[in-house]
GURO-803974 format. One line per field, with one value per residue: residue in one letter; x, z, y of N, C-alpha, C in turn. Coordinates in steps of 0.001 Angstrom, whole numbers, plus 500000, padded with zeros to 6 digits. Layout:
REM GURO-803974
code	[A|...] $
nc1	[X|...] $
nc3	[Z|...] $
nc2	[Y|...] $
cac1	[X|...] $
cac3	[Z|...] $
cac2	[Y|...] $
cc1	[X|...] $
cc3	[Z|...] $
cc2	[Y|...] $
//
This chain:
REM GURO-803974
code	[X|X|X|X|X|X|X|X|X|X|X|X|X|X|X|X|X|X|X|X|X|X|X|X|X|X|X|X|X|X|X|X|X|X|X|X|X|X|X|X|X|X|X|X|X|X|X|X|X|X|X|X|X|X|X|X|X|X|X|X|X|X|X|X|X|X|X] $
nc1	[172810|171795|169716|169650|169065|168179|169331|168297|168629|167949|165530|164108|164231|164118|164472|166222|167922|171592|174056|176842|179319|179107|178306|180640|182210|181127|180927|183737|184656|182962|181013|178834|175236|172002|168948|165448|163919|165569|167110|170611|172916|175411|177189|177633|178013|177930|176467|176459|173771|171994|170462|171533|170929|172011|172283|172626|173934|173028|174040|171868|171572|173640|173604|174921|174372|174754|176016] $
nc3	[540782|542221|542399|545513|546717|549536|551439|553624|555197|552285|551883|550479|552530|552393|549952|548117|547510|546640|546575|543804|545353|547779|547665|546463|548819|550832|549812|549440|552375|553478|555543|558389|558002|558696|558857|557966|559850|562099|562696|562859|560375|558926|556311|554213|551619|548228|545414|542064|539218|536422|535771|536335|539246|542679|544668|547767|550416|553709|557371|559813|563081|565892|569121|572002|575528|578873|581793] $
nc2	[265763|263019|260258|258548|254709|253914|250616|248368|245364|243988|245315|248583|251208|254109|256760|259029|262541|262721|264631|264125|264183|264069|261209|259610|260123|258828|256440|255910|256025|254285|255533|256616|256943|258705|258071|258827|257212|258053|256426|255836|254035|251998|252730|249768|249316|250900|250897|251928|252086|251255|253304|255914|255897|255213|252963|251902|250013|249397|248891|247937|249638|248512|247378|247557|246022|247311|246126] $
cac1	[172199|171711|169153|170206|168035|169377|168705|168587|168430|167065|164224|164460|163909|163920|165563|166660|168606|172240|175426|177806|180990|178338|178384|181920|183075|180976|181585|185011|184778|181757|180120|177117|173906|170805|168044|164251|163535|165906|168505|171756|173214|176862|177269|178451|178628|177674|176286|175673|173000|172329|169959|171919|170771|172876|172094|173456|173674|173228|173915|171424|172531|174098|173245|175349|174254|175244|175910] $
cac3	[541874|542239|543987|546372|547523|551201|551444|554768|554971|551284|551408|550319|553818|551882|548642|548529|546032|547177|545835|543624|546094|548964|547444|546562|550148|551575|549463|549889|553427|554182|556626|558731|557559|559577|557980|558198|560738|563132|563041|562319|559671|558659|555074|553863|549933|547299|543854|540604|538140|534794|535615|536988|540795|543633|545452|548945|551099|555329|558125|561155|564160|566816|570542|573371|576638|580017|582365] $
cac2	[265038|261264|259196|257370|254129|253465|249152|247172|243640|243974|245401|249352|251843|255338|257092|260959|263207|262929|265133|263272|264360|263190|259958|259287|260114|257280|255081|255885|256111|254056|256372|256272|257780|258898|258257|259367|257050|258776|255728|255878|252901|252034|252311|248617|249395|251084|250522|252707|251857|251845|254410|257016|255885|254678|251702|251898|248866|249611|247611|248389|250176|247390|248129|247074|246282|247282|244478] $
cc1	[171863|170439|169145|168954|168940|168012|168930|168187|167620|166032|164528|163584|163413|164776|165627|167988|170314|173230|176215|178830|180482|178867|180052|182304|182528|180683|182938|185658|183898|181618|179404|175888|172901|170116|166432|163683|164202|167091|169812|172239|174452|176442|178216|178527|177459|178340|175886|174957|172590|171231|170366|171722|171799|171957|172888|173232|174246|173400|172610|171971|172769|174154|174274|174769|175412|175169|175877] $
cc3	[541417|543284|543964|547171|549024|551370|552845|554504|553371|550811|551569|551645|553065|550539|548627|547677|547046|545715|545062|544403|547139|548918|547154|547513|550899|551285|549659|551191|554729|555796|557413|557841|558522|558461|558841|559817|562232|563663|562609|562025|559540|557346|554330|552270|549698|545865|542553|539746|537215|534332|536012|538368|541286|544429|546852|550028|552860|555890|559256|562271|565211|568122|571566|574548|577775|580983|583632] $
cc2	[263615|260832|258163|256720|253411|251593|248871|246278|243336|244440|247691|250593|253550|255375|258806|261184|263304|263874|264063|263371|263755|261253|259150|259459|258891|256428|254900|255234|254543|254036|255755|257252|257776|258815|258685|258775|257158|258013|255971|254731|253444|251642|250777|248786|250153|251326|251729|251705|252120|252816|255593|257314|255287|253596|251203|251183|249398|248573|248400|248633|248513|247635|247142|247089|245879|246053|245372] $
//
């Protein structure tokens, strides 16, 4: 297990024990993630560190409106 700090705009939102196969698919893939506060983010990168954490850079969800 790894933990993973999920970042927006820089500043760190949560962190939580992910799978290593978890993590290689969306970085692979970059996914979305839900996180705690019930949003759903687009994974824009991730990082390993030289502590054995992940460092995983979100974008914030993007809303369309209806016209």
């Amino acid at each position: 297990m790894i933990i993973a700090h999920f970042i927006v705009n820089g500043s760190e939102r949560e962190s939580r024990e992910v799978s290593e196969s978890w993590l290689a698919q969306v970085s692979a893939n970059q996914e979305n993630v839900l996180l705690a506060d019930g949003n759903i983010y687009r994974i824009t990168g991730v990082q390993h560190t030289e502590e054995g954490h992940a460092r995983i850079e979100l974008v914030a969800p993007q809303f369309a409106r209806g016209s």
